[in-house]
N, CA and C atoms as a LAMMPS dump frame, in Angstrom:
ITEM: TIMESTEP
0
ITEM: NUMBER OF ATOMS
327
ITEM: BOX BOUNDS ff ff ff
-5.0000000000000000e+02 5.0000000000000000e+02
-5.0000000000000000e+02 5.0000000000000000e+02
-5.0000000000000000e+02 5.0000000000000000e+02
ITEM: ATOMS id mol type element x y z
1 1 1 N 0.848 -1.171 0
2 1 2 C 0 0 0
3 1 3 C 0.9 1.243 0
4 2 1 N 0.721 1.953 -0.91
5 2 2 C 1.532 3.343 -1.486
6 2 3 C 0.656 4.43 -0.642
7 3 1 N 0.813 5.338 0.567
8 3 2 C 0.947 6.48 1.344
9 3 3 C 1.256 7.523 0.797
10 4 1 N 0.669 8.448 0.625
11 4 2 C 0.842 9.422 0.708
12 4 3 C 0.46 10.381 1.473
13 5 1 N 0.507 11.367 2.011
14 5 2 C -0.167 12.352 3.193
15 5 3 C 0.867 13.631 2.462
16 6 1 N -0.001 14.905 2.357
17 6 2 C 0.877 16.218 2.198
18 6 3 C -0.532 17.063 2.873
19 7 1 N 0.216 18.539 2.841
20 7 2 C -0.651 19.221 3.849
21 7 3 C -0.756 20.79 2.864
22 8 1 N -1.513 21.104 2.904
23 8 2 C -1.925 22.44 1.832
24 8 3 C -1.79 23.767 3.076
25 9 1 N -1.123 24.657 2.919
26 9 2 C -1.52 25.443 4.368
27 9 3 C -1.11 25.216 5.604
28 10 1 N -0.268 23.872 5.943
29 10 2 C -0.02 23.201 6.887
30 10 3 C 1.028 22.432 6.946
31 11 1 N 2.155 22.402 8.019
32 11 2 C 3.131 21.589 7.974
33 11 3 C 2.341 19.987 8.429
34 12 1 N 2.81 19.113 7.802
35 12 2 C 2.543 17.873 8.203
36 12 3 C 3.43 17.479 9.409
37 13 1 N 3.018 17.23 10.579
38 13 2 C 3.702 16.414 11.557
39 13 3 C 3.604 15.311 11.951
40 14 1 N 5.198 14.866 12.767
41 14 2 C 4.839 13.47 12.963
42 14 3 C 4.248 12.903 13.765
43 15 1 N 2.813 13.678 14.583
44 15 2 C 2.077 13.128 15.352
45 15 3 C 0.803 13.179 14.265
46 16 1 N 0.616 14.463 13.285
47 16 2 C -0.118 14.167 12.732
48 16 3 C -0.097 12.814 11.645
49 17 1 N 1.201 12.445 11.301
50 17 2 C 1.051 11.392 10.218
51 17 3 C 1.249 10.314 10.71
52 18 1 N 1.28 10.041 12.104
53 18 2 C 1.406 8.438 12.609
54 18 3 C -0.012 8.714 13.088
55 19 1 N -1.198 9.641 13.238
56 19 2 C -2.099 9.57 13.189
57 19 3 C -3.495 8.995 12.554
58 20 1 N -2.81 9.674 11.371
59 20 2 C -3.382 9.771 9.796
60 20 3 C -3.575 8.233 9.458
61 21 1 N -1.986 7.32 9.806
62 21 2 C -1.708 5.989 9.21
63 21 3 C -2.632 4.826 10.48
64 22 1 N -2.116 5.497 11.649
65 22 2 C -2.787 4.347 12.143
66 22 3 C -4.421 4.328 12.229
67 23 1 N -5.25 5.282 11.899
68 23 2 C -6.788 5.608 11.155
69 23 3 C -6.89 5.015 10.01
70 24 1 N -5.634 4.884 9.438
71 24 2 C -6.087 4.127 8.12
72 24 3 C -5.808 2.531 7.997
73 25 1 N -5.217 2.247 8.924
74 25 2 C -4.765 0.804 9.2
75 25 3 C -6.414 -0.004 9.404
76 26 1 N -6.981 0.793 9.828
77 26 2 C -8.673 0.113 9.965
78 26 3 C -8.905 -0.354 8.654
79 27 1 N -8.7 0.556 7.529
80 27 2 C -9.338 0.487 6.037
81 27 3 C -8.92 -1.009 5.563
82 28 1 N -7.721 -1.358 5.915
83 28 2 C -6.633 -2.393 5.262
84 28 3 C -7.201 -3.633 6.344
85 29 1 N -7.78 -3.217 7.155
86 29 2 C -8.123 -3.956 8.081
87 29 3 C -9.003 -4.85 7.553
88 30 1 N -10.014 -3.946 6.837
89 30 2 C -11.499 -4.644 5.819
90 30 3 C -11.232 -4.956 4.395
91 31 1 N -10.134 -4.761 3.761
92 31 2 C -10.291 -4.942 2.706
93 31 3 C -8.527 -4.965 2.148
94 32 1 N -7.636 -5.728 1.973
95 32 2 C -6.382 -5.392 1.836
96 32 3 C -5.851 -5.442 0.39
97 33 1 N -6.448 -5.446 -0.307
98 33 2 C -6.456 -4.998 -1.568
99 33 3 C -6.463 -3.755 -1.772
100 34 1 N -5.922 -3.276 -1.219
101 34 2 C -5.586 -1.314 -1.622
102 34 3 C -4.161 -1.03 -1.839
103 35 1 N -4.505 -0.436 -3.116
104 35 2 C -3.453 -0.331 -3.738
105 35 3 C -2.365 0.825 -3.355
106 36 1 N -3.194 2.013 -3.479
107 36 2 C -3.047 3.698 -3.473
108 36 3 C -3.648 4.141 -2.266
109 37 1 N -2.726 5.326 -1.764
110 37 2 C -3.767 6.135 -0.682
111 37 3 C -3.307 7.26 -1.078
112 38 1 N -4.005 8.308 -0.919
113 38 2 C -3.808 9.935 -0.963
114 38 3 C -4.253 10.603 -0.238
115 39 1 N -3.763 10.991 0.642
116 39 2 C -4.368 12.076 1.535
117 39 3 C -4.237 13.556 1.587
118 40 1 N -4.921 14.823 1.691
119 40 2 C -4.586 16.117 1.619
120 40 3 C -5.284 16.453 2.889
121 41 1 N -4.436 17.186 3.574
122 41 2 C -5.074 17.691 4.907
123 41 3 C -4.425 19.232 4.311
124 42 1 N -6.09 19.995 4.567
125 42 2 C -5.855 21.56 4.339
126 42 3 C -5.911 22.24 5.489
127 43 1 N -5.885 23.525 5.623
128 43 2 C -6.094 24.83 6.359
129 43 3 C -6.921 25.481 5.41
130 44 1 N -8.285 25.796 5.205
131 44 2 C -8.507 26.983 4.766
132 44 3 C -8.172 28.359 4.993
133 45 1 N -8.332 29.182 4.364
134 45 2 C -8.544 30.501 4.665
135 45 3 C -9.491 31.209 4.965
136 46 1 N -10.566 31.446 5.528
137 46 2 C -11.781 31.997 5.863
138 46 3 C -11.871 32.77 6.949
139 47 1 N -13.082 33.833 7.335
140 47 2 C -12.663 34.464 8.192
141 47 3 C -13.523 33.719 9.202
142 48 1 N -14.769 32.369 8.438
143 48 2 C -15.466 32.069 9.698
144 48 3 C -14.104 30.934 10.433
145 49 1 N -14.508 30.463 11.757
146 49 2 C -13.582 29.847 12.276
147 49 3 C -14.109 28.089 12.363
148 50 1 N -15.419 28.285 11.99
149 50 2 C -16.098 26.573 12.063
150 50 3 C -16.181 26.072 10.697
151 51 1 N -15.77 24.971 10.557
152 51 2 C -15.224 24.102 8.815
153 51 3 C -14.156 24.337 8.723
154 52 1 N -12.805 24.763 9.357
155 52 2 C -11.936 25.583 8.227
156 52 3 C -10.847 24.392 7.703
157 53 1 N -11.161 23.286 8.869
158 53 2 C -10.038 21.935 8.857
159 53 3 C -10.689 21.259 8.021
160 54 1 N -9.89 20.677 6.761
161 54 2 C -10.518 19.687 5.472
162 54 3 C -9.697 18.855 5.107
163 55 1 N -10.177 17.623 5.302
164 55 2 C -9.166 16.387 5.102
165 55 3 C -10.075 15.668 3.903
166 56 1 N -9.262 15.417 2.825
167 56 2 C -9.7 14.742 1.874
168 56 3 C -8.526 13.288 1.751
169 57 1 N -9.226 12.252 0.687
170 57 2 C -8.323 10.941 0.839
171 57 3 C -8.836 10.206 -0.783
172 58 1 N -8.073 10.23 -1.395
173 58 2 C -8.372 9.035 -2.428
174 58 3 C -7.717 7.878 -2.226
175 59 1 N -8.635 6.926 -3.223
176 59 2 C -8.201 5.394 -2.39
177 59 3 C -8.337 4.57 -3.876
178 60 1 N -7.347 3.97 -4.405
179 60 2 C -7.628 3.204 -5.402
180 60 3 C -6.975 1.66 -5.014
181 61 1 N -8.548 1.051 -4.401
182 61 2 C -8.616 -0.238 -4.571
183 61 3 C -8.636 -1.425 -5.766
184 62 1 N -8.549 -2.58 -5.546
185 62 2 C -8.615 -3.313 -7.152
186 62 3 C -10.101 -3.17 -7.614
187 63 1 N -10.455 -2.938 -8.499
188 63 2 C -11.604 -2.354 -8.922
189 63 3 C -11.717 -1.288 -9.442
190 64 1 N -11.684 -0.137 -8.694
191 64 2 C -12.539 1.163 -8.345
192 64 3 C -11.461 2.43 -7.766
193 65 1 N -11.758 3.213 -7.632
194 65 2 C -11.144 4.516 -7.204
195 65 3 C -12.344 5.118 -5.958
196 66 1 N -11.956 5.115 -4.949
197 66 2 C -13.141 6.383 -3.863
198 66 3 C -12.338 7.128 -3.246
199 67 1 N -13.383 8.41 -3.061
200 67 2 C -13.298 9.905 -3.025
201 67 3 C -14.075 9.667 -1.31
202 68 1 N -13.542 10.577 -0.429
203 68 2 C -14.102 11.17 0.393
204 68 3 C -13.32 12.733 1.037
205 69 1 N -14.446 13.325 1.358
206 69 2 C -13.791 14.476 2.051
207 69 3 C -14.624 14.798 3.216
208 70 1 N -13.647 15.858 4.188
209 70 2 C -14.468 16.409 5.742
210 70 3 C -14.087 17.042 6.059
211 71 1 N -15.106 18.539 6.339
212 71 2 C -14.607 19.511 7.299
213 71 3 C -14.471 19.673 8.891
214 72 1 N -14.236 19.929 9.515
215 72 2 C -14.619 19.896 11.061
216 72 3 C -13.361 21.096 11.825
217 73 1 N -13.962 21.718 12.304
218 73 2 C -12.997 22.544 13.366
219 73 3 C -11.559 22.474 13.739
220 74 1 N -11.619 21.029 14.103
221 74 2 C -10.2 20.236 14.392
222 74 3 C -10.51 19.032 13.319
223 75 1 N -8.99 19.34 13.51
224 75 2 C -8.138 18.271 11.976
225 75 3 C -8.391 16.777 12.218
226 76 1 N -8.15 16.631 13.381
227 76 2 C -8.243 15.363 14.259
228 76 3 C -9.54 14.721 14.252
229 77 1 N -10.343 15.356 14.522
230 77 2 C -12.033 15.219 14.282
231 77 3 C -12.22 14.932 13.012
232 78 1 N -11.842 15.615 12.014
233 78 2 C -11.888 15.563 10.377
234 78 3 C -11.524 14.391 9.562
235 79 1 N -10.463 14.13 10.068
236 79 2 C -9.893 12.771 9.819
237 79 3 C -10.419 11.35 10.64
238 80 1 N -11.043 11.439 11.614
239 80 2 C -11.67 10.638 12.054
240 80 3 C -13.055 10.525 10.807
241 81 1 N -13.828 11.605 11.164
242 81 2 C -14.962 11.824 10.128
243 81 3 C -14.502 11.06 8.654
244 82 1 N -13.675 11.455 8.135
245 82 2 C -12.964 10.968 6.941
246 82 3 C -12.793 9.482 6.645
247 83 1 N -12.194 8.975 7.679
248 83 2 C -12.055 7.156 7.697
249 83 3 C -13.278 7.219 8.175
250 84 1 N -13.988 7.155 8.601
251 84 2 C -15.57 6.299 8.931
252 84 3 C -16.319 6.974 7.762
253 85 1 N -16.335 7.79 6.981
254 85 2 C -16.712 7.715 5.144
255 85 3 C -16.213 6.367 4.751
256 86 1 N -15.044 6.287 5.125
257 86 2 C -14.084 5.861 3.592
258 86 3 C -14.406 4.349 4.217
259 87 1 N -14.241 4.327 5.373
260 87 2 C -14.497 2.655 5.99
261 87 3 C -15.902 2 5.233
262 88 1 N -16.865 2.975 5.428
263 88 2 C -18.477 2.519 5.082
264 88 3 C -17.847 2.113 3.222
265 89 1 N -17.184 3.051 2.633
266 89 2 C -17.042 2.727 1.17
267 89 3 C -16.23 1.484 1.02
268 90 1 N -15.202 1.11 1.554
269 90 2 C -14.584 -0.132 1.494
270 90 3 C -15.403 -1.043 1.958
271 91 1 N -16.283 -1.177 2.901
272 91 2 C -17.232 -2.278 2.964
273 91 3 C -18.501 -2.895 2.321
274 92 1 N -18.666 -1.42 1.623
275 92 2 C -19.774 -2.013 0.585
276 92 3 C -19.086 -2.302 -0.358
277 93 1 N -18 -1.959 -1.03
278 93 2 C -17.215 -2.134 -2.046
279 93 3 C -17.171 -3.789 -2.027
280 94 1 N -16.764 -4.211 -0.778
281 94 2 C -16.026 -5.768 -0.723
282 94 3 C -17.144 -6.362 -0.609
283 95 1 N -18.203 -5.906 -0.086
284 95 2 C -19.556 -6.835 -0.171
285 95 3 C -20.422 -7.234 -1.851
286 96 1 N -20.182 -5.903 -2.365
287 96 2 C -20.607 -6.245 -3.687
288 96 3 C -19.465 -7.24 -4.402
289 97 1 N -18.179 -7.82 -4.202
290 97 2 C -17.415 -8.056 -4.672
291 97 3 C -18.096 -9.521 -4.493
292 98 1 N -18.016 -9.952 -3.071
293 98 2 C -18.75 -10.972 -2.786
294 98 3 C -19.961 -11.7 -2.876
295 99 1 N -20.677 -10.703 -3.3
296 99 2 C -21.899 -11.13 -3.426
297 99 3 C -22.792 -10.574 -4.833
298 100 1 N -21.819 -11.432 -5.987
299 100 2 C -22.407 -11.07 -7.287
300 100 3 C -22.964 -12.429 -7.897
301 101 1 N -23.014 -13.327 -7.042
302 101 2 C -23.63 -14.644 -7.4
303 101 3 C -25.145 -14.479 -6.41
304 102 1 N -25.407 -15.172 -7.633
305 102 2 C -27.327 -15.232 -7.31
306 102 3 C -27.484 -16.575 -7.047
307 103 1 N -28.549 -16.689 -5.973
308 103 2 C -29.287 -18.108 -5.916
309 103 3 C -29.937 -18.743 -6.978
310 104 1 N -29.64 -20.045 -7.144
311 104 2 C -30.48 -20.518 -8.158
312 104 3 C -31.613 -20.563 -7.915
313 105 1 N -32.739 -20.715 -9.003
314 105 2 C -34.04 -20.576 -8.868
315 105 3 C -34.618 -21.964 -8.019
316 106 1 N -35.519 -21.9 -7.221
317 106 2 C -35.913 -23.49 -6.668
318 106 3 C -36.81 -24.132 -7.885
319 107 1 N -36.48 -25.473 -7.532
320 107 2 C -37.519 -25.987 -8.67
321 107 3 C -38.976 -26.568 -8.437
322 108 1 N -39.769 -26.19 -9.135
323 108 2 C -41.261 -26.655 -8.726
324 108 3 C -41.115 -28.189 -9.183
325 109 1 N -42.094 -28.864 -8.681
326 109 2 C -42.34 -30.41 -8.522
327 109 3 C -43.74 -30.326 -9.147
């Protein structure tokens, strides 16, 4: 699994990125077929002070590519918010994977 984490507005630290990884260790947890990760943790600029933290993440599993993003006050919060998106998408992902076989029809007598 290829990591990435950079920060727009923001130095990346190393509490924030052993953060970042071990939140994402859940994802790999459900599904370990992931190939790619991308993460962007921003700072906006705004003058309001609520949303301004935005953590976005692309994820290219075998299959498919998913998108999630989250604002929240604190970064920490955001990124939590962020993996429990991205968790719900890796689990339906692997469920449809699994479950593309149909029951056969029963037979009448």
């Amino acid at each position: 699994m290829n990591l990435t984490i950079s920060g727009h507005h923001l130095e990346v630290t190393p509490a924030l990125r052993s953060y970042v990884t071990t939140k994402l260790d859940r994802i790999k947890r459900h599904f370990d077929q992931v190939v790619d990760v991308k993460v962007l943790l921003t700072v906006e600029k705004q003058t309001e002070k609520d949303l301004r933290q935005r953590a976005e993440c692309n994820i290219h599993v075998k299959g498919t590519d998913m998108f999630a993003e989250s604002s929240h006050a604190d970064l920490y919060a955001a990124v939590d918010d962020l993996v429990d998106k991205l968790d719900r998408q890796v689990v339906r992902h692997k469920d449809r994977l699994q479950n593309h076989h149909h029951q056969a029809p029963k037979r009448l007598m």
